[in-house]
C-alpha positions as CSV (number, residue, x, y, z in Angstrom):
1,X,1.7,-1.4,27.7
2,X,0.7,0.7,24.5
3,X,0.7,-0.9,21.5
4,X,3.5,-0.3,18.8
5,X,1.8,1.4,15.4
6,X,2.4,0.3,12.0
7,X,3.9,-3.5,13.0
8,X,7.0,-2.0,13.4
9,X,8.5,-4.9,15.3
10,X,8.1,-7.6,12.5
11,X,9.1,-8.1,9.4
12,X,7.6,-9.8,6.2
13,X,10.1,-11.8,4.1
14,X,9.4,-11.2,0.6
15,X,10.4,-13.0,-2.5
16,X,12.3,-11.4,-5.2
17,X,9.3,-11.8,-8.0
18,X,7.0,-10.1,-5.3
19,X,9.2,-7.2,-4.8
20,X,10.2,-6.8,-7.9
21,X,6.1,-6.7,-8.6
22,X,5.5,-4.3,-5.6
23,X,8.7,-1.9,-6.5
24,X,7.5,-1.6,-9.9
25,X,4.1,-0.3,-9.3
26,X,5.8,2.3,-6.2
27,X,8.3,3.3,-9.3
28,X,5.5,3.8,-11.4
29,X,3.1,5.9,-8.6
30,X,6.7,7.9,-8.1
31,X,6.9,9.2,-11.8
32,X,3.2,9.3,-11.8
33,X,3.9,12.0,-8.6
34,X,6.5,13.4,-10.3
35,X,4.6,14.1,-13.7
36,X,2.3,16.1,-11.5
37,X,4.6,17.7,-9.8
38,X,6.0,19.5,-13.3
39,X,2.5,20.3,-14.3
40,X,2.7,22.5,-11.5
41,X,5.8,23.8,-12.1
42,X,4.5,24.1,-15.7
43,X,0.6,26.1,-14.9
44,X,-0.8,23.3,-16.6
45,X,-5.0,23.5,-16.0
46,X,-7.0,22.3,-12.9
47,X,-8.7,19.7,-14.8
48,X,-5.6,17.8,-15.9
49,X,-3.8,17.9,-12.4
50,X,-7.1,16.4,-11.1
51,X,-7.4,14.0,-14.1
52,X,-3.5,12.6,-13.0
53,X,-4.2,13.0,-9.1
54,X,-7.4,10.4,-10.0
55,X,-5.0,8.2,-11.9
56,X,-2.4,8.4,-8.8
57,X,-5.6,7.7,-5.9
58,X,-6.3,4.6,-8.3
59,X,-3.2,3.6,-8.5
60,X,-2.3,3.8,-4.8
61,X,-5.4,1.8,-4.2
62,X,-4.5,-0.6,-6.5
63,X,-1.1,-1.4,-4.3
64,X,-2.6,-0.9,-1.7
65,X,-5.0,-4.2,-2.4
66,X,-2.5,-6.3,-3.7
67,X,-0.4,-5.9,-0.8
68,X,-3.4,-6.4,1.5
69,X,-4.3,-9.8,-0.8
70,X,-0.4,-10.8,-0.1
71,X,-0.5,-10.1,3.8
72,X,-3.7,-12.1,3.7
73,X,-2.5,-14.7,2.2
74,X,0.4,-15.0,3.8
75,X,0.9,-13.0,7.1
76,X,-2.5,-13.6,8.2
77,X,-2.8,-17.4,7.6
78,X,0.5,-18.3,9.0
79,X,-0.3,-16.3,12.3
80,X,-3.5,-18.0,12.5
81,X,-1.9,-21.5,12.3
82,X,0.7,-20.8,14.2
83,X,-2.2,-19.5,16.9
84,X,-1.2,-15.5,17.1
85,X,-5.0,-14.4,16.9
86,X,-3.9,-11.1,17.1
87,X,-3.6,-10.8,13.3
88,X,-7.5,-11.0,13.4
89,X,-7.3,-7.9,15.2
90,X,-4.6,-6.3,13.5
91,X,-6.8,-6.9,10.1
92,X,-9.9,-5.5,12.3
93,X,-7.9,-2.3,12.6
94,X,-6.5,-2.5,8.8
95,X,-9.8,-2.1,7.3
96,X,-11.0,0.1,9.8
97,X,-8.4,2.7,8.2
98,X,-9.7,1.8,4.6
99,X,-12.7,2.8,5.4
């Protein structure tokens, strides 16, 4: 049997102050996004959309690892003690697309 992509038969219970935190910085990447789409709309110079697409690949990267610190802290360790070793592999696989 082929295995599903992206997890997308669990779920992750979150609590409000984390998704709050993790909503906040999407809202923020979104109007980041958004800013850069005007400056198109607006023929604003190469250098600045790149200076703002820079911001955006940081800023992605940032969610990126505090999500990744959550599942680790979280996900991870409960499979582990509940004995699902597949979460190694799934975190295998993880950084192999951060790569």
């Amino acid at each position: 049997m082929e295995k599903e992509t992206c997890c997308s038969y669990k779920k992750k219970s979150r609590s409000e102050e984390e998704k709050k935190n993790l909503l906040s910085r999407l809202n923020r990447i979104e109007g980041q996004v958004g800013g850069i789409k005007r400056m198109i709309e607006d023929d604003r110079y190469c250098d600045d959309v790149l200076i703002q697409l820079s911001a955006v690949d940081k800023a992605i990267k940032s969610f990126a690892g505090l999500l990744l610190d959550l599942h680790m802290h979280s996900c991870v360790i409960e499979g582990v003690q509940k004995g699902d070793l597949e979460v190694i592999d799934e975190m295998v696989d993880l950084f192999k697309r951060f790569q």
